[in-house]
Phi, psi and omega in degrees: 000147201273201195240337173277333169309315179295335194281358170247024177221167175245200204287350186264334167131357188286154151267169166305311148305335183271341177296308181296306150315314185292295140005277186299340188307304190284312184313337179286288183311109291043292199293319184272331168322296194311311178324293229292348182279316207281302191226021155271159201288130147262162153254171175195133157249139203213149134275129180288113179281334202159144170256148172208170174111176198230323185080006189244276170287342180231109184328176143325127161213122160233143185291093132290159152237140176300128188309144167084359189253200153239358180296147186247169184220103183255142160268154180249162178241079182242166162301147207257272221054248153213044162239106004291169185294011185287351179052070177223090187248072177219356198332267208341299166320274190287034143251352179285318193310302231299290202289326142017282184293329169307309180293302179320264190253081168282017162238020165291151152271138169208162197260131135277104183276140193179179162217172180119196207213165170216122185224090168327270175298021157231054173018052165255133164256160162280145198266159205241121185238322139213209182194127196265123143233157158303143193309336233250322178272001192230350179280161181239115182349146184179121205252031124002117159271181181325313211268035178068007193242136173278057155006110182305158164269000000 
C-alpha cells in the first residue's frame, strides 16, 4: 500500500467517504425517528370526560382518561391540514362526537386516533384525528317514536 493510500484510510480501513455516508446515515435515521414520533399516526384507548374550547378564541380540547384507569390524557383538536399530511379540516365535526360521546356513554372506552406526544412543560397535546365508538354513543339523542311523530304537549 502506497504512503497516500495509508493517509485516506484509518486503523479500520474507512476512508473518509465511508465515515461520511456513515455519518449522514444516522442523521437521516434520527430525523426520520424524531418525524415518525412527533407525527406518526396513534391510538389511545380512553374514556372521554369533557370537551372545552370554543375553536375560535380557546383551541378544541377533549378531556380523557385511560380507559380503567385515573390518568388523564388531553387532546388537543385543531385541522391537521396539510403539513402532517392527514387532511383533516373537520376539528368542529370531531368535537360535536367528542361531546356526544361524554353525554351518551361517559364510561365507555373508546379509541382516539390522532398523533403527537404530551409534553407537559411545552405545552403539547396529541392531536385528535378521529374517533372510534359505538354507534349507540355517536347517534343523537331523540325523544322520537318509531314512527318520527313527537308527541304534542
Amino acid at each position: 500500500m502506497s504512503q497516500q493510500d495509508e493517509r485516506h484510510t484509518d486503523e479500520a480501513g474507512m476512508g473518509p467517504k465511508t465515515k461520511l455516508k456513515i455519518i449522514l446515515g444516522l442523521i437521516a435515521l434520527v430525523v426520520v425517528a424524531f418525524l415518525w414520533v412527533r407525527w406518526g399516526p396513534d391510538s389511545w384507548e380512553v374514556q372521554i370526560t369533557g370537551t372545552t374550547g370554543d375553536g375560535r378564541d380557546v383551541q378544541y380540547r377533549i378531556e380523557t382518561v385511560y380507559a380503567g384507569t385515573s390518568d388523564t390524557l388531553i387532546f388537543k383538536n385543531a385541522d391537521a391540514g396539510f403539513l402532517p399530511p392527514y387532511f383533516k379540516f373537520d376539528s368542529a365535526n370531531l368535537q360535536s362526537v367528542a361531546s356526544r360521546v361524554t353525554r351518551e356513554c361517559p364510561e365507555q372506552a373508546v379509541t382516539v386516533n390522532g398523533y403527537g406526544l404530551r409534553i407537559p412543560f411545552l405545552d403539547m397535546f396529541p392531536n385528535a384525528t378521529s374517533i372510534d365508538a359505538p354507534e349507540r354513543c355517536l347517534r343523537a339523542p331523540s325523544d322520537q317514536g318509531e314512527g318520527g311523530v313527537t308527541e304534542g304537549n
